[in-house]
TIRO-2110 file (N, C-alpha, C; in Angstrom, 1 decimal):
// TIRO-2110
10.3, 18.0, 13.7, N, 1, A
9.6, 17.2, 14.7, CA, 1, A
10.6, 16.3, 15.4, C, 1, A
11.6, 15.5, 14.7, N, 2, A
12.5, 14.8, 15.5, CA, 2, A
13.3, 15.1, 16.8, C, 2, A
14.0, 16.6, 16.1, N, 3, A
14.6, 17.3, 17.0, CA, 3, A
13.5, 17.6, 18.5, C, 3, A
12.7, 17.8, 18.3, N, 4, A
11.5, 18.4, 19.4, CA, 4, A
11.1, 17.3, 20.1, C, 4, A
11.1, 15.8, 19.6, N, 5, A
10.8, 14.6, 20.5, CA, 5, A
12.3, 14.3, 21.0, C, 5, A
13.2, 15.0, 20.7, N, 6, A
14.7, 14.6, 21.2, CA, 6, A
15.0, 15.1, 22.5, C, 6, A
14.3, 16.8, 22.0, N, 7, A
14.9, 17.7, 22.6, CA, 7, A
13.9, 17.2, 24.4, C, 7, A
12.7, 17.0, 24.2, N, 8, A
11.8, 16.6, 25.3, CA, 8, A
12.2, 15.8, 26.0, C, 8, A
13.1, 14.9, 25.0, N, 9, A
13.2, 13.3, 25.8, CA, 9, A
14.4, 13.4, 26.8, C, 9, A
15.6, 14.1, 26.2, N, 10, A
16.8, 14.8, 26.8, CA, 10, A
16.5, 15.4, 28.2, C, 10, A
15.7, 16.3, 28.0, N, 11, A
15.1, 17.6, 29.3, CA, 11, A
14.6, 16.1, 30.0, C, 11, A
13.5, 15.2, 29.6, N, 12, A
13.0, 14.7, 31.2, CA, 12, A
14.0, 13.8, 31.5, C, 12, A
14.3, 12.8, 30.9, N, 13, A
15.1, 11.8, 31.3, CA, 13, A
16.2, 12.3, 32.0, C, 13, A
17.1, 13.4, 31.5, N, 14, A
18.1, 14.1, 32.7, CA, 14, A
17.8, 15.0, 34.2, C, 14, A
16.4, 15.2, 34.0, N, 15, A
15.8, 15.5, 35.2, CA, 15, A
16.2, 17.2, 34.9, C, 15, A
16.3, 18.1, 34.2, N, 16, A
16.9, 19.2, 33.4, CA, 16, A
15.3, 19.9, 33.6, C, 16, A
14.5, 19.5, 33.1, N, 17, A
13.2, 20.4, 33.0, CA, 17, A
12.4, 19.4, 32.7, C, 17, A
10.9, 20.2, 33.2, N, 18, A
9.6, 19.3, 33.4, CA, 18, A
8.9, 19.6, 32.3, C, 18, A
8.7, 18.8, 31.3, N, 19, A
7.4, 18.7, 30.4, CA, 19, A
6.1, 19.2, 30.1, C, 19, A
5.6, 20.2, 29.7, N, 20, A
4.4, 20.8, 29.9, CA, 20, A
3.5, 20.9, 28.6, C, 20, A
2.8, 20.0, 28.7, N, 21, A
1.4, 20.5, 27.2, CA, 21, A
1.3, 19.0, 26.9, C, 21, A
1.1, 18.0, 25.5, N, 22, A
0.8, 16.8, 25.5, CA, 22, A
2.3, 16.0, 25.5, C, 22, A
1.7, 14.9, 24.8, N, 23, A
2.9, 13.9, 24.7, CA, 23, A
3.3, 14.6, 23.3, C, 23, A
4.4, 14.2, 22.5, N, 24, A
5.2, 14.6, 21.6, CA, 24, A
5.0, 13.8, 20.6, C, 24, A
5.0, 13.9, 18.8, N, 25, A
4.2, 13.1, 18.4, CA, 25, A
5.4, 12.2, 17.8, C, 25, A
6.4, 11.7, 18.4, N, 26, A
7.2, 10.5, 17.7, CA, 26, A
7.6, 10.3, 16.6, C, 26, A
8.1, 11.4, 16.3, N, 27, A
8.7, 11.4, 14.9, CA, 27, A
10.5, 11.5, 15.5, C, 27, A
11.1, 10.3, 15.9, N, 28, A
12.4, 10.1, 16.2, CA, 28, A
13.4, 10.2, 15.1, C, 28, A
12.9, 9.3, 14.5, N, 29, A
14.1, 8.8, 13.4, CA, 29, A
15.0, 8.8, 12.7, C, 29, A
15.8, 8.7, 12.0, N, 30, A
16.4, 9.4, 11.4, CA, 30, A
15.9, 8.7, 9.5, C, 30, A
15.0, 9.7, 9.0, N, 31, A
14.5, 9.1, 7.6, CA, 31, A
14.9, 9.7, 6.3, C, 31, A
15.4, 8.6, 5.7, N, 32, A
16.3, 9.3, 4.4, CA, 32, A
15.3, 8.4, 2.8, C, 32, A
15.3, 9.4, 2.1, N, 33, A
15.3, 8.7, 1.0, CA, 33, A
15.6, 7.4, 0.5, C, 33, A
15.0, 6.4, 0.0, N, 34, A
15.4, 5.2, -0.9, CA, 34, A
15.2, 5.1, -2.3, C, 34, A
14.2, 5.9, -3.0, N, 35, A
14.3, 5.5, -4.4, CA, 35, A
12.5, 6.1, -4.4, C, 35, A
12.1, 6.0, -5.9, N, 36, A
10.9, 6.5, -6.6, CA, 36, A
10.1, 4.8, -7.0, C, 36, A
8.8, 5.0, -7.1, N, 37, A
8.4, 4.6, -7.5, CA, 37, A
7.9, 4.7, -9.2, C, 37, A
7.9, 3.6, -9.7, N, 38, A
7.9, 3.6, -11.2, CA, 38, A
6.9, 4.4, -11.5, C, 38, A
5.7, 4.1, -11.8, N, 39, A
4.5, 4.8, -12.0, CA, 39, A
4.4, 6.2, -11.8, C, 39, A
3.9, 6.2, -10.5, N, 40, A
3.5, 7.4, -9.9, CA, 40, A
4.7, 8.9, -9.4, C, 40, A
5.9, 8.0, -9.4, N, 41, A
7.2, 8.9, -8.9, CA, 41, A
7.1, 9.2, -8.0, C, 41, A
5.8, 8.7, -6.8, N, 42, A
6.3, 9.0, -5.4, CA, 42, A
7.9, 8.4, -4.7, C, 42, A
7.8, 9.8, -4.1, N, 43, A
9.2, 9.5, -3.5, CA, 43, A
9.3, 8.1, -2.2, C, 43, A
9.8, 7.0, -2.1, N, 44, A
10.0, 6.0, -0.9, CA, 44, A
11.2, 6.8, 0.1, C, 44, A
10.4, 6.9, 1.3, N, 45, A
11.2, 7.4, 2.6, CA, 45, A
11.2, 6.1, 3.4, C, 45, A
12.4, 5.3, 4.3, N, 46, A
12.5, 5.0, 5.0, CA, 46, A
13.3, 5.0, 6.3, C, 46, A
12.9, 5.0, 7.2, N, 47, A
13.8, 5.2, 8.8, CA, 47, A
14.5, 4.1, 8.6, C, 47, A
15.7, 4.7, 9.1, N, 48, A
17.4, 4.1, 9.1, CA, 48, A
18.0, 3.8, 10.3, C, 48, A
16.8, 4.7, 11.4, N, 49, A
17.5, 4.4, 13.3, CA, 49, A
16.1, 5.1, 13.4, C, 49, A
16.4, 4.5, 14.9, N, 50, A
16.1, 5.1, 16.0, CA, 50, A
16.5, 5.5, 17.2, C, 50, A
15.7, 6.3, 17.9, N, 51, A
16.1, 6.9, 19.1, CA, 51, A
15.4, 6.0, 20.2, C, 51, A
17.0, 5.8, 21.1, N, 52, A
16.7, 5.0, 22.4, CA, 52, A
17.9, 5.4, 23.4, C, 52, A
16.8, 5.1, 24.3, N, 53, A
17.7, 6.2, 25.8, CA, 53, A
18.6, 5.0, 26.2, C, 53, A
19.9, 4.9, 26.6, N, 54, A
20.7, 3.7, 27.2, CA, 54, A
21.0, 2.9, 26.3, C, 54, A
22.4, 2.8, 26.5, N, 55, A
23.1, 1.5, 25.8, CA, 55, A
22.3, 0.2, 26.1, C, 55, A
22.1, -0.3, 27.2, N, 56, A
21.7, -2.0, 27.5, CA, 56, A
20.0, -1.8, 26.9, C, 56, A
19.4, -2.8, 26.5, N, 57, A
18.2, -2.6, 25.9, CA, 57, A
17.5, -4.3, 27.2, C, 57, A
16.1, -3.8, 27.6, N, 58, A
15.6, -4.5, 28.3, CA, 58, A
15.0, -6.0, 27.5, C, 58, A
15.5, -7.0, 28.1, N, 59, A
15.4, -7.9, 27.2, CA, 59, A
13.3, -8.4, 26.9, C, 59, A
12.9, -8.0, 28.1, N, 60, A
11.3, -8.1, 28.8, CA, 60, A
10.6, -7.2, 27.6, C, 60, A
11.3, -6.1, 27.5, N, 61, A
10.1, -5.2, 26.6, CA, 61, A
11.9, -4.2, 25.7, C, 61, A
12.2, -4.9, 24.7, N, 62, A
13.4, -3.7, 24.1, CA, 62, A
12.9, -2.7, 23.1, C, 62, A
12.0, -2.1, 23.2, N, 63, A
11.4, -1.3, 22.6, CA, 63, A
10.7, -0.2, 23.7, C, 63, A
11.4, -0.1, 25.3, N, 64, A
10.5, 0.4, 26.3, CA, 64, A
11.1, 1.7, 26.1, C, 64, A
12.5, 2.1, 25.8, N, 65, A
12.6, 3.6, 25.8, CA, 65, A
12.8, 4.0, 24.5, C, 65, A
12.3, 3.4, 23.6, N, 66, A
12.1, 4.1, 22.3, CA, 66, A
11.2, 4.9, 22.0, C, 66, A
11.3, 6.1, 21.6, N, 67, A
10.0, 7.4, 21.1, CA, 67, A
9.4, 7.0, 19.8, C, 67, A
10.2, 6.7, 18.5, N, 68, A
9.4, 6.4, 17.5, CA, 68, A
8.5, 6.0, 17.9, C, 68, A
7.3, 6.7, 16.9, N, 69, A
5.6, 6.4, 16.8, CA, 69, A
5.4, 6.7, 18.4, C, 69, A
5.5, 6.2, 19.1, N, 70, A
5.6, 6.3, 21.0, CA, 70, A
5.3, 8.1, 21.8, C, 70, A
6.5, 8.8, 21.0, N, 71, A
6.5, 10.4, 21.8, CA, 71, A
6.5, 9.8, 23.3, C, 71, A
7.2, 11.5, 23.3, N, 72, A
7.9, 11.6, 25.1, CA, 72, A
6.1, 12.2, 25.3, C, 72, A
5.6, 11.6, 27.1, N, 73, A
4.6, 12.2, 27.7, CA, 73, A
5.1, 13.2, 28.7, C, 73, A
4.2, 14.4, 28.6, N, 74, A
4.7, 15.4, 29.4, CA, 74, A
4.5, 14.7, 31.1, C, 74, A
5.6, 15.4, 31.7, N, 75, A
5.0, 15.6, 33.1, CA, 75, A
4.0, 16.2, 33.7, C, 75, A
3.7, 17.3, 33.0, N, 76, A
2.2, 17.9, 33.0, CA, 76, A
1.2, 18.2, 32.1, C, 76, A
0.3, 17.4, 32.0, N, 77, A
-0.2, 17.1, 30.8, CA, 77, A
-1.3, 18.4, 30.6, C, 77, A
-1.6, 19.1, 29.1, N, 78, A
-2.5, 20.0, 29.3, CA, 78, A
-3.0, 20.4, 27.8, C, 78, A
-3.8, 20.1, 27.6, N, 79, A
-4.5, 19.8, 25.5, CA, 79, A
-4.3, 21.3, 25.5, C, 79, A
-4.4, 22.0, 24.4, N, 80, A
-4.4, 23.1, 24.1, CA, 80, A
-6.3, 23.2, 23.7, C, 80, A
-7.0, 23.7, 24.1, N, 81, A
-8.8, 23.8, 24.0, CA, 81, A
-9.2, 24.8, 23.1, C, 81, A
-10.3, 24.9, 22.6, N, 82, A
-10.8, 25.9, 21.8, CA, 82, A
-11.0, 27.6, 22.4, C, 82, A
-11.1, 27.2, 23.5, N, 83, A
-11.0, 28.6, 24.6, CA, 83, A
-9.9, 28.9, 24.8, C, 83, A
-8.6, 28.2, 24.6, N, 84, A
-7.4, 28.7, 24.5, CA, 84, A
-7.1, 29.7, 23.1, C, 84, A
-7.6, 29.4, 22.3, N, 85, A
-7.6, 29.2, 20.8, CA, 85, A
-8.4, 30.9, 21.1, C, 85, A
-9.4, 30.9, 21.4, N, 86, A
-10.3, 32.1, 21.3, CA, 86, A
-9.9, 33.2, 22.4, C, 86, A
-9.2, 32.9, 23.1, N, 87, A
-8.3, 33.6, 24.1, CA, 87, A
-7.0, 33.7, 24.6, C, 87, A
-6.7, 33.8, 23.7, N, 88, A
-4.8, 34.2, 23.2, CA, 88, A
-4.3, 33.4, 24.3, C, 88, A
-4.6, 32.2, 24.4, N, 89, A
-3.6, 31.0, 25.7, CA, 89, A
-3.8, 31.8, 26.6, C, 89, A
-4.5, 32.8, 26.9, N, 90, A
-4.1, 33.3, 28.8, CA, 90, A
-4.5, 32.3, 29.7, C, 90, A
-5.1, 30.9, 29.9, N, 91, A
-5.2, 30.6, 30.7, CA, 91, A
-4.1, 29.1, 30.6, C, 91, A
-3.8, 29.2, 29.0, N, 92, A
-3.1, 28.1, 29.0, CA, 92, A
-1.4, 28.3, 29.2, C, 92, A
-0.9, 30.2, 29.1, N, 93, A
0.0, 30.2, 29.6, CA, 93, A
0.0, 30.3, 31.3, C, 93, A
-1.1, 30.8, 32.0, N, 94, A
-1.0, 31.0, 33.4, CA, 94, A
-0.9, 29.8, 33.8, C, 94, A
-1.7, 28.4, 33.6, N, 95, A
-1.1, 27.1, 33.9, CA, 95, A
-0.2, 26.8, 33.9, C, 95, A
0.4, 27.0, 32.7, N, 96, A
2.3, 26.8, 32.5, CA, 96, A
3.1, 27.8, 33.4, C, 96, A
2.9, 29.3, 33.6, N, 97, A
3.3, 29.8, 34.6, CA, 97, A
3.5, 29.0, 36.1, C, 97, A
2.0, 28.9, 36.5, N, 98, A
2.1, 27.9, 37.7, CA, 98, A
2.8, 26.9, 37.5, C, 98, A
2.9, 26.1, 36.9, N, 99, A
3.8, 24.6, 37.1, CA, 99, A
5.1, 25.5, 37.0, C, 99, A
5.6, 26.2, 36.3, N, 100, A
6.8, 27.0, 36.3, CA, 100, A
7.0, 27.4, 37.8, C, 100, A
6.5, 27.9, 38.3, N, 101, A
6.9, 28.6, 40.1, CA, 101, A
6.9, 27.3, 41.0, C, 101, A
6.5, 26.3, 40.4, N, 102, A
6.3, 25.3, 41.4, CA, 102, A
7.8, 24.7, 41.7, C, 102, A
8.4, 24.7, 40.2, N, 103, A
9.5, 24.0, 40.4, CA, 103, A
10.3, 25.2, 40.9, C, 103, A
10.2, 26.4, 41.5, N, 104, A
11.2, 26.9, 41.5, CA, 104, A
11.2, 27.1, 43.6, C, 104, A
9.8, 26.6, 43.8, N, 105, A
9.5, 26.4, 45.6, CA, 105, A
10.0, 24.9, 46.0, C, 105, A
END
């Protein structure tokens, strides 16, 4: 998941390719193990970073280009529907088609 909110955020922010389907679900981080709990032996995961676009951080809002919990929003937004689901994406790839030819006119 990280990789895939990276890889999105890379493509728009360099202006490389346009976003198509929802926003990304913000799993940035980088999360490593810390230790078990006594009892139960669940394992404790904690995030160690995050992902943020630019060195200078805005002093107004410094949390404005960070993805954790957040996700990259597409440029073209389009839910995936139960009609997609029951009809092998044909209309939800011809959509993506379209916005595909657009960037190439």
């Amino acid at each position: 998941m990280s990789c895939a909110d990276m890889f999105a955020l890379l493509m728009k922010k360099n202006n490389t390719a346009k976003i198509f389907g929802q926003r990304t679900a913000g799993l940035g981080g980088n999360v490593e193990p810390v230790g078990s709990l006594l009892n139960s032996n669940f394992q404790v995961n904690l995030t160690r970073s995050i992902y943020q676009i630019g060195t200078a951080v805005d002093s107004k809002n410094p949390f404005s280009e960070v993805i954790e919990n957040k996700g990259v929003e597409p440029d073209y937004k389009r839910a995936v529907r139960v009609d997609d689901i029951k009809n092998d994406f044909v209309d939800y790839f011809k959509e993506l088609s379209d916005r595909a030819i657009e960037q190439i006119h």
